[in-house]
C-alpha positions as CSV (number, residue, x, y, z in Angstrom):
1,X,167.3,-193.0,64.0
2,X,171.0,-192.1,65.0
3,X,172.3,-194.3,62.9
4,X,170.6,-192.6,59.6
5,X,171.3,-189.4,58.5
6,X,169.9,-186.9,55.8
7,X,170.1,-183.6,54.9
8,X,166.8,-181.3,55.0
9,X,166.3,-177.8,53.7
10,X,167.2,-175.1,56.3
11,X,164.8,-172.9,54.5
12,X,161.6,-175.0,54.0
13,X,162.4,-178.6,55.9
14,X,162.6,-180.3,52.2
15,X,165.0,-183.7,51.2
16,X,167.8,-181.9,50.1
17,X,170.0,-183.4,47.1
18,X,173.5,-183.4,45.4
19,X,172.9,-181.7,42.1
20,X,175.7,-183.3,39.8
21,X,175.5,-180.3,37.7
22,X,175.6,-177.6,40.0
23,X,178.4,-179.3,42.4
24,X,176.1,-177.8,45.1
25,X,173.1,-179.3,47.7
26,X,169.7,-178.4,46.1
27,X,166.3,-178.6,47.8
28,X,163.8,-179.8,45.0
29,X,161.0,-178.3,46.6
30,X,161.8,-174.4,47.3
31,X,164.8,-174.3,45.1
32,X,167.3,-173.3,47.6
33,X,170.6,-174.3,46.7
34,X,173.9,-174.5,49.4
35,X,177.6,-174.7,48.7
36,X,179.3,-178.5,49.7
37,X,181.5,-176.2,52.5
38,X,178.2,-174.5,54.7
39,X,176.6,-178.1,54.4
40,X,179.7,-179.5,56.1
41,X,179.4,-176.6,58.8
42,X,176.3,-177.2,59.0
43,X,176.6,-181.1,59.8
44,X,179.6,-180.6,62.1
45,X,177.1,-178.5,64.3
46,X,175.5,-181.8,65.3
47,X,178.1,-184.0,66.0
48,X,178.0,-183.2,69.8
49,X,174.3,-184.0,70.2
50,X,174.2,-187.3,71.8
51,X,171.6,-190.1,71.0
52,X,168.1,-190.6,72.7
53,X,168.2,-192.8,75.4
54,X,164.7,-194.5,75.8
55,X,164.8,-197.9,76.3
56,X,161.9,-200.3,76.4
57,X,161.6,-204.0,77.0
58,X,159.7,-206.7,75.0
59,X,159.6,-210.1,74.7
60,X,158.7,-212.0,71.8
61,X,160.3,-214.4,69.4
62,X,163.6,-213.8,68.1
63,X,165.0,-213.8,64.7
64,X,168.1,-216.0,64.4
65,X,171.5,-215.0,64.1
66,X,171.8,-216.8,60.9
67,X,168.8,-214.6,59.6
68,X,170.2,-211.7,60.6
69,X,173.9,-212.0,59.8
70,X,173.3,-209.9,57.0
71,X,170.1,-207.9,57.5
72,X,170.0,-204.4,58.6
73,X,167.0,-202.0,59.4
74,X,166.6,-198.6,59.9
75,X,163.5,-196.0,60.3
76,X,163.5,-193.1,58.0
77,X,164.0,-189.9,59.9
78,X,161.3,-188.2,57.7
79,X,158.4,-190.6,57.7
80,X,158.8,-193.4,60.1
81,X,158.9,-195.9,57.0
82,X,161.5,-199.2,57.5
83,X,164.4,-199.4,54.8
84,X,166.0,-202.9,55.3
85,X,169.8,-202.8,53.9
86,X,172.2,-205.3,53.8
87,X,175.7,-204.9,56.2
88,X,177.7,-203.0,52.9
89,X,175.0,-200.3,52.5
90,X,176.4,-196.8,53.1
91,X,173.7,-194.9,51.0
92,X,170.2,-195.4,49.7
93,X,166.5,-193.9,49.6
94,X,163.4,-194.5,51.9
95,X,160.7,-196.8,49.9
96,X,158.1,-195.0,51.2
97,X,158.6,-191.4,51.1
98,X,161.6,-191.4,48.8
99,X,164.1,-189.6,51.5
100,X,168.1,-189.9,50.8
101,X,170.3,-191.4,53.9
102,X,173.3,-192.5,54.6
103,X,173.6,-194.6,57.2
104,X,176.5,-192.9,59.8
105,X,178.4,-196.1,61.0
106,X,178.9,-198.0,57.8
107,X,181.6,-194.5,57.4
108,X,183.0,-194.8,61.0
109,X,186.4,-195.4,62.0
110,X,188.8,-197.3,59.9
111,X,185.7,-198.0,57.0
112,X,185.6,-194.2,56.3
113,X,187.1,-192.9,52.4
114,X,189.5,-190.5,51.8
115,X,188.3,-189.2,49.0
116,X,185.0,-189.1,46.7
117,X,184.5,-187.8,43.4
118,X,181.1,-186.3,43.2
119,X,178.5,-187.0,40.5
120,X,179.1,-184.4,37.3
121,X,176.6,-186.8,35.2
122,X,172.7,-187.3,35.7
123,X,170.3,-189.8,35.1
124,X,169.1,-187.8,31.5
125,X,173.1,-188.2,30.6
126,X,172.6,-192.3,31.2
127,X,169.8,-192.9,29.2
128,X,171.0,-190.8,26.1
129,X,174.4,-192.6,26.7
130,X,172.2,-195.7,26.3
131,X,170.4,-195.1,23.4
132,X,173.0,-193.5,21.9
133,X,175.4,-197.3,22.8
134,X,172.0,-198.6,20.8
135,X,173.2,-197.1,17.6
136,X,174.9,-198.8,14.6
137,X,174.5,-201.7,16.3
138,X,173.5,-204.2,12.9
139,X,173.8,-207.4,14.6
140,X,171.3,-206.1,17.4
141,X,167.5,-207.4,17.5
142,X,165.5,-205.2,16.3
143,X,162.8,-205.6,18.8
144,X,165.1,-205.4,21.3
145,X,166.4,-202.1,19.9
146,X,162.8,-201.0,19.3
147,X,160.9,-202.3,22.7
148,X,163.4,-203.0,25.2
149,X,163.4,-200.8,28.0
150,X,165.8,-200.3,30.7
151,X,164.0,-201.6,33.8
152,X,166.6,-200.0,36.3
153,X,168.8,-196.8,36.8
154,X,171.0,-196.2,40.0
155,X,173.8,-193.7,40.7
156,X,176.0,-195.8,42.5
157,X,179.4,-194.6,44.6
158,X,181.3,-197.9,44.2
159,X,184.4,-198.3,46.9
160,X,187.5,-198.3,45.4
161,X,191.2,-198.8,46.5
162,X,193.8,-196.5,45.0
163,X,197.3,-197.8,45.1
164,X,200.3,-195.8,44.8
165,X,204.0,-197.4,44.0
166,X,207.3,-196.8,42.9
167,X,208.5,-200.0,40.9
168,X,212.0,-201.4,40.3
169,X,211.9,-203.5,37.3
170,X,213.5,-206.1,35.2
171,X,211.6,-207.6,32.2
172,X,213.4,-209.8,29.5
173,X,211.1,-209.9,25.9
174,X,211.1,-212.1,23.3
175,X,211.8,-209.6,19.9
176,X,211.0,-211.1,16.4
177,X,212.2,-209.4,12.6
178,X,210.8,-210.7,9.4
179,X,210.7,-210.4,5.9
180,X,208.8,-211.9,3.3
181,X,210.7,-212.4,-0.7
182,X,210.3,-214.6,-3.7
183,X,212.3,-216.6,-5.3
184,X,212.0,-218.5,-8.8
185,X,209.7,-221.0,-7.0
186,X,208.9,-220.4,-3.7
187,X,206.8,-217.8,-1.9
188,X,209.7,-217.6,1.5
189,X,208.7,-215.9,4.8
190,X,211.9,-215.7,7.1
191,X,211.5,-214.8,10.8
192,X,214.4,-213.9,13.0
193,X,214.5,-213.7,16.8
194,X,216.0,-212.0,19.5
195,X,216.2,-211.5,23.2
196,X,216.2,-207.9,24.4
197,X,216.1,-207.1,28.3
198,X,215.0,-203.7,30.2
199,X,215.4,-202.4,33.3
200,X,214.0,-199.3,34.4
201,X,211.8,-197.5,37.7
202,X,208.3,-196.5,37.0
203,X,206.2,-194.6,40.0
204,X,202.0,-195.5,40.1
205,X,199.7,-193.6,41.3
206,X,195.7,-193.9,41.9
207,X,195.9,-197.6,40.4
208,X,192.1,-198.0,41.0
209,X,191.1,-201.7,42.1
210,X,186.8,-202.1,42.9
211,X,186.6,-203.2,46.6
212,X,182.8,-204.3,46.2
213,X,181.9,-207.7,45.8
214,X,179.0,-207.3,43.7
215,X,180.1,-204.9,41.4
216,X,181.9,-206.7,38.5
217,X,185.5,-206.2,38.4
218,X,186.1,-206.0,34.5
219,X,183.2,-204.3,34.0
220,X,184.1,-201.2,36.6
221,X,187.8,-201.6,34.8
222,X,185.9,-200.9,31.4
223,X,184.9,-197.5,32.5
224,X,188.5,-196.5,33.5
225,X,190.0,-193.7,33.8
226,X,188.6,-191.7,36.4
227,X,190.1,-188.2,36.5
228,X,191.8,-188.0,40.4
229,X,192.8,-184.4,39.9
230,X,188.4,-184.1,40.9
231,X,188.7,-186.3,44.2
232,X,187.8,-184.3,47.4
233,X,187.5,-185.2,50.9
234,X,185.0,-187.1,51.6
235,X,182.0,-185.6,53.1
236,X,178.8,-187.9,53.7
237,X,176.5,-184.7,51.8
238,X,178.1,-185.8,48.6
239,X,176.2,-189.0,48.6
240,X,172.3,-187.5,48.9
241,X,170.4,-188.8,46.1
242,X,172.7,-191.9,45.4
243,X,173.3,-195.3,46.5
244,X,176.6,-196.0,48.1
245,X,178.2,-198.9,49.0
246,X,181.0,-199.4,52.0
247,X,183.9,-201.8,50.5
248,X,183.7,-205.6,51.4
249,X,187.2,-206.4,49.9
250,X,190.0,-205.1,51.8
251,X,192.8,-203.6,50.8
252,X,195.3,-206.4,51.2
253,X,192.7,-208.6,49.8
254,X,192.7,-206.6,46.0
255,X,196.4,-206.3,46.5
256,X,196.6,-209.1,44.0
257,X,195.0,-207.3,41.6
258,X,196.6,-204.3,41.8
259,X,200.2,-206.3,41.4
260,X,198.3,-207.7,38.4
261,X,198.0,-204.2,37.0
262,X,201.2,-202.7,37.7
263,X,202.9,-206.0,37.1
264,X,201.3,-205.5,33.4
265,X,201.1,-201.8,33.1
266,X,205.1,-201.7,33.9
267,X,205.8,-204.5,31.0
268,X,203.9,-202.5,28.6
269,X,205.6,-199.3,29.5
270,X,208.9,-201.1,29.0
271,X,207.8,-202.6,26.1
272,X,207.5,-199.3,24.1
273,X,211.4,-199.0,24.3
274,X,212.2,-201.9,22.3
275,X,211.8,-200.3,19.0
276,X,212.5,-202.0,15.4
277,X,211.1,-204.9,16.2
278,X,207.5,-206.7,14.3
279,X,206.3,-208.1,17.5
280,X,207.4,-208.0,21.5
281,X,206.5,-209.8,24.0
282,X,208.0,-210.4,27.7
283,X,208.9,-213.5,28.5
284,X,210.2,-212.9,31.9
285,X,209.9,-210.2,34.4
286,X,211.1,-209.6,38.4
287,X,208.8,-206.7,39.4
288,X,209.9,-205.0,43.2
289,X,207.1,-202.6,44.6
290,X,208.4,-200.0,47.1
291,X,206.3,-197.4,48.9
292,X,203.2,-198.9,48.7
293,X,200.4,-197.3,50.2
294,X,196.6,-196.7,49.2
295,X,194.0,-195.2,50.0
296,X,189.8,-195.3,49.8
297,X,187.8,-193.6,47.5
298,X,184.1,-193.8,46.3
299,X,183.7,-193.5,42.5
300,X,180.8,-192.5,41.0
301,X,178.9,-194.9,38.9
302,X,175.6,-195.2,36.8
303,X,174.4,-198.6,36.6
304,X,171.8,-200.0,34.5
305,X,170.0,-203.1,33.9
306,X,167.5,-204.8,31.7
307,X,166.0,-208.1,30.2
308,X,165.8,-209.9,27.1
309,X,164.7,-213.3,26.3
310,X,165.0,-214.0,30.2
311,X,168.7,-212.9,30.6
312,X,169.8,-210.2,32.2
313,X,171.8,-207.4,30.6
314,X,173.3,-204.8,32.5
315,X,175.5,-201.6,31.3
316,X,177.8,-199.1,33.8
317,X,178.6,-195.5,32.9
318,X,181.8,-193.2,34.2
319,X,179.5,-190.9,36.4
320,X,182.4,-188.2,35.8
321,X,183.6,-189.1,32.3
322,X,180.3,-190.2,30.6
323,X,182.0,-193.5,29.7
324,X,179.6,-196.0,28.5
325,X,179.9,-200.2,28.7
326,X,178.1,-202.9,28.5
327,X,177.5,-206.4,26.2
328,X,174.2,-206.0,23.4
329,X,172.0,-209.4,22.5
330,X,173.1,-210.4,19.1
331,X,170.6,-211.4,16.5
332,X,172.0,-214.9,15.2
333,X,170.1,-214.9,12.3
334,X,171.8,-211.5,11.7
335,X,175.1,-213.2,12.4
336,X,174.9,-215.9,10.1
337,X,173.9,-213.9,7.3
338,X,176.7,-211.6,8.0
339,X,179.4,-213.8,8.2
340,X,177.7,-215.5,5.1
341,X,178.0,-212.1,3.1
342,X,181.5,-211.7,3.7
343,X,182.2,-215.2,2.6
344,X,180.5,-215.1,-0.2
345,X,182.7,-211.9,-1.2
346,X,185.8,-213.0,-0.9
347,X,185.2,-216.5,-1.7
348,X,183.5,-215.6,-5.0
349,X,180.3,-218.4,-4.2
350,X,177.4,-218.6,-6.2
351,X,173.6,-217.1,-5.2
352,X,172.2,-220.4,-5.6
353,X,174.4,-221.8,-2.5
354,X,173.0,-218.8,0.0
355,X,169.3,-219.5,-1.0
356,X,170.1,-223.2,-0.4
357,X,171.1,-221.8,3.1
358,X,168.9,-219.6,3.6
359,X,166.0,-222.1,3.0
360,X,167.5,-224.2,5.5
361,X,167.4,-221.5,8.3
């Protein structure tokens, strides 16, 4: 039990909750609602309290270590029910009475954030942003826009790394002017080139990299930005009600990443100072980081998933921004006919030659 911890009503012993909305711990059975700073007061009091000690001996047969590598179990304070996690899981819910923990040493030592940014978005906010990512979709299936449900929902705090950097850089681009003219008998397109070099400082801050395995890293990029000026300190109340995640990609691990990012976002800032030009494009760049430090943060995170047709579909949502991602099924038939349409338009072909086609489908 030590190693769980949740937060119960001091007024009626409920499950008590983050409420996104309020930005405050609410009990859902009496109502009661308590600001983030007399929760944090209120969990400090029992930091002294040491563990039981009662220790009993049993043989029987063991598990292996290569079963057990990366299963974790833990009893439920509230009913005595066993929620099995995996080695990353920092946050979940009792499958038996429904109670939020968080689990106290997957937040110990070096592994615990800095910062969080709490929930402003619920689970009614995802599904309308769902349903409304549904809409004007014409390629979609329409059974899939008429049937399919969304077979799972979970606010998720995804670890993140957040690097900061001042940059020294040097980035030679490839500049091109043309013009297009006409003479008595030729159509003449003329393109001139040029080589155009910047240097120039830029300073980063809060580059955000995911630092969880499962959570794909262009689809958590695709809900960018998060708004940093809303991090607080971290405080373990902040994750009752949601699923958390510690990271299991360190920090010098995503460094690539990051370098990728700043490596990029300092060309493209660069860019925008060669002016005049139809197209620009860096050919060559030396990119020196200085000051770099980061820092841990858990970002808050509505993930959802479904099937079609046996494959799986899933969609994220900005649980601060209301941000909405995620690829649709695409009716082929639709497709065809589309792309068949527009052809037909511009290419000036007769009816006959889409019935002939659309027999054929």
């Amino acid at each position: 039990m030590a190693d769980l911890q949740d937060y119960k009503c001091p007024c009626c012993g409920g499950a008590i909750n983050f409420d996104a909305k309020k930005q405050k711990m609410k009990c859902p059975y009496c109502d009661s609602e308590f600001e983030m700073e007399s929760v944090k007061k209120y969990d400090e009091s029992f930091k002294n309290i040491k563990d039981d000690s009662m220790k009993w001996k049993q043989k029987e047969n063991q598990w292996t270590s290569d079963e057990t590598k990366d299963l974790v179990s833990y009893v439920c304070n509230s009913c005595g029910g066993e929620i099995i996690g995996d080695n990353n899981t920092a946050a979940t819910q009792c499958p038996y009475c429904g109670n939020s923990v968080v689990v106290k040493k997957a937040f110990s030592g070096t592994l615990k954030p800095d910062l969080v940014i709490p929930f402003k978005l619920t689970k009614e906010d995802a599904k309308a942003a769902y349903e409304n990512h549904l809409k004007g979709k014409k390629l979609l299936p329409k059974i899939f826009k008429e049937k399919n449900q969304i077979e799972k929902i979970q606010g998720i705090y995804v670890p993140f790394w957040l690097y900061n950097a001042d940059v020294d850089a040097k980035v030679i681009y490839k500049a091109s002017r043309g013009r297009s003219y006409q003479t008595n008998s030729e159509d003449i397109t003329e393109t001139n080139y040029f080589q155009a070099v910047r240097e120039g400082s830029v300073s980063f801050t809060n580059v955000p990299v995911d630092g969880s395995v499962k959570m794909d890293d262009a689809l958590m990029e695709s809900i960018e930005p998060f708004n940093m000026e809303e991090a607080v300190e971290f405080q373990s109340a902040y994750l009752a009600g949601y699923l958390a995640d510690k990271y299991d990609v360190s920090m010098e691990e995503n460094q690539v990443r990051a370098n990728e990012r700043i490596k990029r976002s300092t060309e493209e800032i660069l860019a925008t100072t060669v002016e005049g030009y139809s197209t620009v494009t860096a050919e060559q760049s030396s990119i020196n980081v200085k000051n770099g430090t980061a820092k841990y943060a858990l970002l808050p995170t509505w993930v959802l998933s479904t099937k079609f047709k046996d494959k799986s579909y899933t969609f994220a949502m900005n649980g601060q921004t209301g941000k909405f991602v995620g690829d649709l099924p695409m009716d082929l038939k639709k497709a065809i006919f589309s792309t068949i349409g527009t052809f037909l338009v511009s290419g000036g072909l007769s009816f006959l030659i889409l019935n002939i086609i659309s027999n054929v489908l």
